[in-house]
N, C-alpha and C positions, 0 to 999 in steps of 0.2 A: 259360439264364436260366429260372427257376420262376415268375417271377411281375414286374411291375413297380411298381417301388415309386413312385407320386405324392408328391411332398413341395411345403410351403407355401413358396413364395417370400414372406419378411418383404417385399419392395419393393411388392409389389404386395395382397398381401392387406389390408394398413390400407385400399386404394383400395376392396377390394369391401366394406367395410362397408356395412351392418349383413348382408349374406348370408352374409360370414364368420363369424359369433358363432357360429353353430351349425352351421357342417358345412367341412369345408377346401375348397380353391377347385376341386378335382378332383370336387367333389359337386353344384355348382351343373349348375342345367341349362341347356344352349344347343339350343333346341328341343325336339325329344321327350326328349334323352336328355342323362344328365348328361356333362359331360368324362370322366369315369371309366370309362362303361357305351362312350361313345365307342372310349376307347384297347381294350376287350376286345374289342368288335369288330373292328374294325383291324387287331388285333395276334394275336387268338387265345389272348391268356396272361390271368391272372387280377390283379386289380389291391387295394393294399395301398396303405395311407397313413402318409405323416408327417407330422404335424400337431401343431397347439400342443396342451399336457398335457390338458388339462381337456377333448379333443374324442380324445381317443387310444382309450381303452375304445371309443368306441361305432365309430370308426374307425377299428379293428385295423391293426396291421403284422405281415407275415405272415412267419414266421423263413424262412430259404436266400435262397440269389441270389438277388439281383434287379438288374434295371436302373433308376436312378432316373431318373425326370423330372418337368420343372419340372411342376406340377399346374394350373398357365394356361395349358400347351399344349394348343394343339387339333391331334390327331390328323388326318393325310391320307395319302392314300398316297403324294404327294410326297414326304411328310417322313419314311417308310420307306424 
């Protein structure tokens, strides 16, 4: 895998409004650092999003493999 792909879970993103309007739910931050900056930590690979249209451009999807996961996960090493 080259990279992990974060994508918006529709169930759960209407709930984080208004922090969803402007960045997918793998961008929010849970302390210093967002879920996103989390999982490359963690994991060591580089991280790419799927997101609704209008938030895509500024939050790239990065072409080759990848593995996707839900973007409300919060990375552990349990869950490695």
């Amino acid at each position: 895998m080259e990279n992990l792909l974060l994508f918006d879970d529709p169930s759960i993103r209407g709930a984080l409004l208004p922090f969803t309007f402007t960045r997918p739910i793998a961008a929010i931050r849970i302390g210093i650092l967002t879920i996103a900056e989390k999982w490359e930590k963690i994991s060591g690979k580089e991280v790419s999003y799927l997101t609704q249209d209008y938030l895509q451009e500024k939050y790239p999807r990065k072409e080759g493999a990848a593995l996707a996961i839900n973007g409300g996960l919060i990375p552990s090493q349990d869950l490695l």
